[in-house]
Residue, then its C-alpha position, 0 to 999 in steps of 0.5 A: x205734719x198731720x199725716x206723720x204725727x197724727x198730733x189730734x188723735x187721741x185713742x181715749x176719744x175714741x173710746x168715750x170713758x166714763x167713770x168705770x172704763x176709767x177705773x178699769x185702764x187705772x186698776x190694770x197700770x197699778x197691777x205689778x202682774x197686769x199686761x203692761x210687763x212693766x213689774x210694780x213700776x207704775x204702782x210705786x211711782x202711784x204711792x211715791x206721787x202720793x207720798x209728796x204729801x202724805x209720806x209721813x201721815x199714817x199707815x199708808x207710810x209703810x207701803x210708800x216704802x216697800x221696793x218694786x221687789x217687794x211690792x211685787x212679792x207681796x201680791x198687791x192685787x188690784x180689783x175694781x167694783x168690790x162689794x162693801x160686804x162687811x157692812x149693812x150698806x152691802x150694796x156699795x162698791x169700792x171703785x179700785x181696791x188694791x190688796x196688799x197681802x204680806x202686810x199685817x195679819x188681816x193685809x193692807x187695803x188701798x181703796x181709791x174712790x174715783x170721782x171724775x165728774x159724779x157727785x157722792x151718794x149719801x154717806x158713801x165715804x162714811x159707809x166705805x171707811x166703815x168697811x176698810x176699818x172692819x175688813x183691815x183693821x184699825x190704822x191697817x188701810x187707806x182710803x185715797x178720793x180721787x177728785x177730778x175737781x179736787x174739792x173733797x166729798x161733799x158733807x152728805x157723804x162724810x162730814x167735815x169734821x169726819x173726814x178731817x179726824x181720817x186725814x189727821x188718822x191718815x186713813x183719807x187723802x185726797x188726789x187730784x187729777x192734776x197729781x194723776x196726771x204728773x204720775x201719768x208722765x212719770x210712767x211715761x219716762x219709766x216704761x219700756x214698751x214704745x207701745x205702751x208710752x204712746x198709749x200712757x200719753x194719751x192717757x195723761x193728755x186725757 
C-alpha cells in the first residue's frame, strides 16, 4: 500500500519544527482571516477544548461564548514574538497573542506560552502575567501554558503559590499537547479543504 498511501510520510518531518516554526503553523490555524479559508472555526474549536476545563473559571469564559461570527467580527488577531513592552523586562517575547478588540475598552488579550521541549527562563511567567495585566486590565486576559510535558512552569518562572492565586483568578491555565492534540482531530472533522485535512493530520500526528 506504500506507494498508494505514502502511511510513513509526514510533511512535518521534513520540516524539522522547533519551537517557533511551532508557534507560527499554531498562530496561522486560530487567525479567522488566515489562509485556511475555514473563518474562526478552528479558533472556536481552540477555546471550546479549553473551555472542558476552564468554562466556568474567570474572564476567559466571555470569549468561550462568542459564535464563529462573532469571533470573526471582533478582529481576533493573532501575533506571534510579541514584545513585553509594557514592563522593565522588555526584552521578552510572548510565543502567540491572539487580540480580541471588541472586548472591553483596553481589548482581551489571549497569550499562549508554548513550551514543547524548553524549560522556563527566570521569572518568564511572573514578568508575562505582569505585562497582560498592565496592557488589558485586571481580569481582562488569560494567559494559556501550553506544556508539552504537561507539568506546569518551573518555581523559578512563577512560584507555586503565584500560579495557583492566577488559576483560582482564572488568568493561568495549563494546555497540554495531548489537548492539542484532540483539537487537532477536531479541526480535522471541521475543515472543508481536502488539502488542508491532509496538512491538519499530519499536524495532529506530529
Amino acid at each position: 500500500h506504500a506507494p498508494t498511501l505514502a502511511p510513513e510520510f509526514n510533511c512535518f518531518n521534513y520540516l524539522y519544527p522547533d519551537e517557533n516554526r511551532l508557534s507560527n503553523v499554531l498562530a496561522k490555524l486560530l487567525d479567522p482571516n488566515g489562509g485556511h479559508g475555514q473563518g474562526a472555526q478552528f479558533l472556536k474549536l481552540f477555546l471550546e477544548e479549553i473551555g472542558k476545563e476552564y468554562a466556568d473559571k474567570g474572564p476567559l469564559k466571555s470569549i468561550i461564548e462568542l459564535s464563529g461570527d462573532d469571533l470573526k467580527n471582533c478582529v481576533a488577531t493573532p501575533e506571534v514574538e510579541v514584545q513585553t513592552s509594557y514592563i522593565k523586562s522588555d526584552q521578552r517575547r510572548i510565543d502567540i497573542l491572539i487580540h480580541f478588540s471588541a472586548s472591553g475598552p483596553k481589548g482581551f488579550g489571549l497569550a499562549i506560552e508554548n513550551k514543547p521541549w524548553a524549560i522556563d527562563q527566570p521569572n518568564q511567567i511572573k514578568d508575562y502575567n505582569e505585562h497582560l495585566e498592565k496592557q488589558y486590565g485586571e481580569n481582562n486576559y488569560t494567559q494559556i501554558y501550553l506544556s508539552g510535558s504537561g507539568e506546569p512552569p518551573e518555581a523559578a518562572s512563577i512560584s507555586e503559590e503565584d500560579r495557583q492565586k492566577l488559576e483560582e483568578q482564572g488568568v493561568f491555565h495549563i494546555f497540554t499537547y495531548s489537548e492539542l492534540h484532540d483539537w487537532c482531530s477536531r479541526c480535522v472533522e471541521k475543515c472543508q479543504s481536502h488539502r488542508l485535512r491532509c496538512f491538519l493530520e499530519d499536524f495532529a500526528s506530529y
